[in-house]
Structure formats: structure tokens, C-alpha cells
C-alpha positions in Angstrom: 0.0 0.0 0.0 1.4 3.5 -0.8 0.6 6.6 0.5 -0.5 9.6 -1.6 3.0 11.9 -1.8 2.1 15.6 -0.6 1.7 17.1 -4.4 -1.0 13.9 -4.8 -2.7 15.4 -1.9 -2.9 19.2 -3.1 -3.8 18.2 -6.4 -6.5 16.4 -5.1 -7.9 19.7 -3.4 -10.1 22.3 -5.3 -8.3 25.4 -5.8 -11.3 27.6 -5.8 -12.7 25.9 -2.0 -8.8 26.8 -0.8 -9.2 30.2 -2.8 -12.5 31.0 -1.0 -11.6 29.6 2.6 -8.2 32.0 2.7 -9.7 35.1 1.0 -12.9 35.2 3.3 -11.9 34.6 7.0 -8.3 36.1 6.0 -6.1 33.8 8.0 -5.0 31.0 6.0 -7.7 28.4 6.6 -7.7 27.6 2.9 -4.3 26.1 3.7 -5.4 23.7 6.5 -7.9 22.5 4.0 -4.8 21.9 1.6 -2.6 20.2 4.4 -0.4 22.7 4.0 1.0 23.9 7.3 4.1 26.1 7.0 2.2 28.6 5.2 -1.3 28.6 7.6 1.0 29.0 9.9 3.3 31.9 8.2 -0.1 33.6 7.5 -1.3 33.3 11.4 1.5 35.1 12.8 1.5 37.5 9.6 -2.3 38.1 10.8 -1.5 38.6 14.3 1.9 40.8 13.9 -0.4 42.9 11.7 -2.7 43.4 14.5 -0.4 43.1 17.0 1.6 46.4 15.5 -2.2 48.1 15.0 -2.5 48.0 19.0 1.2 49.2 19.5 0.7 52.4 17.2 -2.8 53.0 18.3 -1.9 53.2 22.2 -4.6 54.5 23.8 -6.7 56.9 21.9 -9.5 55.9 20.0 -8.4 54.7 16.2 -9.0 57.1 13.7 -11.2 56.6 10.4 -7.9 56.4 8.4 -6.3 53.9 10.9 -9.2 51.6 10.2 -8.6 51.8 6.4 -5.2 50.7 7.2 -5.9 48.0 9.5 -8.5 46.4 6.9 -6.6 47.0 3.6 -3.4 45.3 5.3 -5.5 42.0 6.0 -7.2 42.4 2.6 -3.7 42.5 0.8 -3.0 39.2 3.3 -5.7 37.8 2.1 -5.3 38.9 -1.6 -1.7 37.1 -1.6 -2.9 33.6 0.0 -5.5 33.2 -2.3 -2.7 34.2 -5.3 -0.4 31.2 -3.6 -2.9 28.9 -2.6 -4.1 29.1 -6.1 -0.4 29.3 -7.7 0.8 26.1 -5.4 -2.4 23.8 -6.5 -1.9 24.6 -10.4 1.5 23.8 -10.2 0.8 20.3 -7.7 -2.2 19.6 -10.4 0.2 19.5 -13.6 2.8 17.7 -11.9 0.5 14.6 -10.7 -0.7 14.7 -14.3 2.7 14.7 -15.6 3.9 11.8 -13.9 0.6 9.8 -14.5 1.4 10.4 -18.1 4.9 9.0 -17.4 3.5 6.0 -16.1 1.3 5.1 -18.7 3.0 5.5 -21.1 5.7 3.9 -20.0 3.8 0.5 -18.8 2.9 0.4 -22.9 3.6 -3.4 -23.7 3.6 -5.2 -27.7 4.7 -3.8 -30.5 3.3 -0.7 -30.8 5.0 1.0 -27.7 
């Protein structure tokens, strides 16, 4: 029995479901649906520097209508740049499986005619 190698696994995946699932909530979760953890995890503490450096320049004073642009556009360009890789990284896992299943077959041919 052999187990499905990781590119067999993201190819597997739809793109669009990990597309949707890192654009909507912003944080990645498009990658746990891929199995992909180095990234969900890159884009957690991306996430949470981002808001982590929004509280440190805030301080105390109320934020400002400008400062809440900010704060969303930064997560949207997060969220922009997942749904880029996420997409990106299944295409390329997709045409690699296929690649290699092409290799197979055609080079189990048997008879004449190979």
C-alpha cells in the first residue's frame, strides 16, 4: 500500500474551496484544507503581527477613520496574496501529478506498438 506523496494530496484539493476559505476569513484556513501547514502558519503570525503592531501604534486613543482603512486594507492584501499562492501552489501540484501519470502510462505500454 502507498501513500498519496504531498503534491498527490494538493492536487487532489479544489483550488477555488482553498481560494474562497483564505480570502474570506483572511487567515489562511484555505491552507489547512490543503494540508499545508508552513504557510497557515506563516499567515497566522503575519495576521497577528499585523494586529499586534495596530494596538502598539494605536496606544490608547480611540483609532482614527484612516487607521481603520489601514488596519483592513493590510488583512485584505493578506488575504489577496494567499488566495494568489494557494491558487499558484495547486496549479502547479495539479500539472505535476498529471505529468507523472502520463509517465506512467505510457511507459507501462507493452507489444509492438509502444
Amino acid at each position: 500500500m502507498s501513500y498519496p506523496s504531498r503534491d498527490e494530496i494538493l492536487a487532489s484539493s479544489k483550488g477555488w474551496v482553498a481560494s474562497f476559505l483564505n480570502f474570506l476569513p483572511g487567515l489562511g484556513s484555505g491552507y489547512l484544507y490543503q494540508r499545508r501547514w508552513k504557510p497557515y502558519f506563516f499567515t497566522l503570525t503575519a495576521t497577528t503581527a499585523w494586529f499586534a503592531l495596530g494596538i502598539f501604534l494605536q496606544g490608547d486613543s480611540a483609532p482614527s477613520q484612516n487607521e481603520q482603512i489601514i488596519g483592513i486594507s493590510g488583512l485584505f492584501f493578506i488575504s489577496i496574496l494567499t488566495v494568489i499562492e494557494a491558487n499558484l501552489a495547486f496549479k502547479k501540484a495539479s500539472n505535476k501529478t498529471k505529468a507523472e501519470k502520463e509517465k506512467t502510462i505510457t511507459s507501462n505500454k507493452k507489444g509492438w506498438f509502444k
